[in-house]
Each structure stands twice: as structure tokens, then as C-alpha cells.
Kinemage of the C-alpha trace (Angstrom):
@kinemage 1
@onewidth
@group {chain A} dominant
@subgroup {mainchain}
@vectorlist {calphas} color= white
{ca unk a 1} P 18.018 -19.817 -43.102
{ca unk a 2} L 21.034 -17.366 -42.046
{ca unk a 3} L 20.939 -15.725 -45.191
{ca unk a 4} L 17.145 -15.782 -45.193
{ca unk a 5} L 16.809 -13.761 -41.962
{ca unk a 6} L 19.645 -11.403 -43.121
{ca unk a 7} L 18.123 -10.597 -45.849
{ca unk a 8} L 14.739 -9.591 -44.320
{ca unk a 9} L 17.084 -7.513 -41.266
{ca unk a 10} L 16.459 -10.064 -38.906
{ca unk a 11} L 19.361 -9.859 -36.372
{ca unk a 12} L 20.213 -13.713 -36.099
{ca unk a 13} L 22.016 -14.731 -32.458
{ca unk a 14} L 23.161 -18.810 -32.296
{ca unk a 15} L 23.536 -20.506 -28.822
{ca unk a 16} L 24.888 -23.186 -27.658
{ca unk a 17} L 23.444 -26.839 -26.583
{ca unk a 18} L 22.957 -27.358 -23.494
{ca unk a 19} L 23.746 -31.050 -22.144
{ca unk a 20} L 22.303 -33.325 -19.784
{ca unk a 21} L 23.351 -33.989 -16.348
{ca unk a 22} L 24.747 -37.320 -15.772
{ca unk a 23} L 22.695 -39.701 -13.578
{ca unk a 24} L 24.325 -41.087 -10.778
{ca unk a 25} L 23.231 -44.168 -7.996
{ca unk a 26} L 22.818 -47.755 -7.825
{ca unk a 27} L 21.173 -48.186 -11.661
{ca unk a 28} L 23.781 -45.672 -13.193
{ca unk a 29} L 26.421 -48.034 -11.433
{ca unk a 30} L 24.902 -51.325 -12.533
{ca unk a 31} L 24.378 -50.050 -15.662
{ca unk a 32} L 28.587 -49.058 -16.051
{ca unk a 33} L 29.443 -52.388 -14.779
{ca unk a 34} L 27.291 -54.178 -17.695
{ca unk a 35} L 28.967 -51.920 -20.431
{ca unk a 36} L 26.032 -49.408 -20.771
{ca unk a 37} L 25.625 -45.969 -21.788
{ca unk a 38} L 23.097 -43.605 -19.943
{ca unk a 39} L 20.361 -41.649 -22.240
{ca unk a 40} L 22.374 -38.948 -21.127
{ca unk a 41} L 26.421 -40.403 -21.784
{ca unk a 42} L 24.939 -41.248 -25.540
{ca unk a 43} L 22.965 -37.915 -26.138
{ca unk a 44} L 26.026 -35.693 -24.149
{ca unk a 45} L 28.282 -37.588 -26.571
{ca unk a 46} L 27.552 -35.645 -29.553
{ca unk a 47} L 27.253 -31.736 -28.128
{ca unk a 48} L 30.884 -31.209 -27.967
{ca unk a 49} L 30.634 -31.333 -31.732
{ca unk a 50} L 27.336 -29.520 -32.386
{ca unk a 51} L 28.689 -26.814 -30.322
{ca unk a 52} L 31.946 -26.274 -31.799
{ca unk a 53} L 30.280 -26.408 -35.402
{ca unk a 54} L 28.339 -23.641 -34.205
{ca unk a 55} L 30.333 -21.935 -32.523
{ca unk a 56} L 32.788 -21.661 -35.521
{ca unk a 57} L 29.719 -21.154 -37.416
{ca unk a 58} L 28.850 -17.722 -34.895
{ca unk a 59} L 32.571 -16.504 -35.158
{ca unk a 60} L 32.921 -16.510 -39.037
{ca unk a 61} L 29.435 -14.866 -39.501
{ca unk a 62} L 30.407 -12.721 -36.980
{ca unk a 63} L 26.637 -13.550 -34.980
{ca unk a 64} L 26.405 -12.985 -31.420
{ca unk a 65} L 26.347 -16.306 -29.394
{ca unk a 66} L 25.198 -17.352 -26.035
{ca unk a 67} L 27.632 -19.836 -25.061
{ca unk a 68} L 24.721 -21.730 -22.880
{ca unk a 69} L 27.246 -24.694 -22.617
{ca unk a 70} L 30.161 -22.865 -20.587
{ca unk a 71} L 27.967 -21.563 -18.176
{ca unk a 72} L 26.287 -24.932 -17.459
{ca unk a 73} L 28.896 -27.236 -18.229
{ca unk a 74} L 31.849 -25.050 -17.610
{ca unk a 75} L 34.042 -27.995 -17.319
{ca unk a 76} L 32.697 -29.859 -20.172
{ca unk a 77} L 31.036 -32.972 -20.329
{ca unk a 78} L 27.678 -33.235 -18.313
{ca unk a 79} L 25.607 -30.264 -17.267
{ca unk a 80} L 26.390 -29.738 -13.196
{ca unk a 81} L 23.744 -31.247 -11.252
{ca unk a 82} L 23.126 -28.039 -9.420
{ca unk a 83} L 21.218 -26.502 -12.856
{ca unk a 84} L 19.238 -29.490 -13.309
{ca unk a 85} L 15.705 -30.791 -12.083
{ca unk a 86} L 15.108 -34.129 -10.537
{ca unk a 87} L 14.710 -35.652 -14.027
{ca unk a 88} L 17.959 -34.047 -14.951
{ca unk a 89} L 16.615 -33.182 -17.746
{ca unk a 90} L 15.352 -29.403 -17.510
{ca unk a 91} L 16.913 -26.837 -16.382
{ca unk a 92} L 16.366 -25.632 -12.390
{ca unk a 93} L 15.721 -21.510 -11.622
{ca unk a 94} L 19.598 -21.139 -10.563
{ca unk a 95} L 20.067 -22.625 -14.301
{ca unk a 96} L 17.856 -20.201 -16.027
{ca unk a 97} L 19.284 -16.955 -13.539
{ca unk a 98} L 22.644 -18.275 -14.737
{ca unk a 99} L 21.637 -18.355 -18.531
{ca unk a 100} L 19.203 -14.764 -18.022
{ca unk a 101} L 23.004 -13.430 -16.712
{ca unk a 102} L 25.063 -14.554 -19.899
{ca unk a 103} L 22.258 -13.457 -22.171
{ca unk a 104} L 22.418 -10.110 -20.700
{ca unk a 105} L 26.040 -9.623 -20.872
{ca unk a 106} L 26.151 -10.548 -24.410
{ca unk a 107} L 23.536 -8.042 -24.961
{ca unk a 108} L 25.086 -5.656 -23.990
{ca unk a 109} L 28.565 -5.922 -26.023
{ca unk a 110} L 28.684 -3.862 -28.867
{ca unk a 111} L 28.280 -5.315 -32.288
């Protein structure tokens, strides 16, 4: 698809996953003490992967790359609960002023 949209003079830009916020309270507790993952500990499992592959990907193609996951999770793991709704699923208005922020700066860099 990279090459596809290169050769057509599409300017391609990767970004990131973005992972889920942990859950925390009595069921997230239970759930620990009877040896079971979250939705979110399975699914956050495999981003730290998926991003790396891309962003290696972004750096040898030399594609611009909003690095959603640093600005959300900037410690890793979980997204903070602060950029999450109730469902900690989606992403809360601070989230998306945060991401609008990152996506401007990168705009703005020289290619």
C-alpha cells in the first residue's frame, strides 16, 4: 500500500496505536487475584510491538509519524486515565487537544 500511494503522490504519514487505559476497582482486583487478564492487559499487551514495527517502519521510509502513544502513554504501558472516557475505551477532549497538539507540531517540521 506504501508504494501504492507513493506512486500516485500521495504523501503517506504512519501513527502510532494508541492503548487502553487499565481498569481499576473491586472487579479489576478480583479479577488479579484469580489469575486474569483485563480486555485491556491482553489487548495493551501487543502495542509495544505494533508500535515499534511501525515506528521502524516510519524511520526507514523516512514517513512522518505521529507518535500518538508517547503522548498518551508517555510512560508506557496503559493509556493515563486522564485521556480516557468512562469506558476507558475512547479517547476524552484533553486526549484529542493533546493528539490535535502533536499532529500540529509534526506538521510543521520540515520534510
Amino acid at each position: 500500500m506504501l508504494k501504492q500511494a507513493r506512486a500516485v503522490g500521495i504523501e503517506v504519514t504512519f501513527a502510532t496505536e494508541i492503548p487502553l487505559t487499565e481498569p481499576s476497582g473491586l472487579m479489576n482486583e478480583v479479577r488479579a487475584l484469580l489469575g486474569k487478564q483485563s480486555y485491556a492487559t491482553r489487548v495493551n499487551a501487543q502495542v509495544p510491538d505494533l508500535n515499534e514495527l511501525v515506528r521502524q517502519l516510519a524511520a526507514r521510509e523516512k514517513l512522518r509519524l505521529f507518535d500518538f502513544e508517547t503522548v498518551l502513554a508517555p510512560d508506557g504501558g496503559a493509556r493515563e486515565s486522564k485521556y480516557a472516557t468512562e469506558d476507558l475505551s475512547h479517547v476524552t477532549a484533553a486526549g484529542f487537544q493533546a493528539l490535535t497538539a502533536l499532529a500540529i507540531e509534526e506538521l510543521g517540521k520540515r520534510r
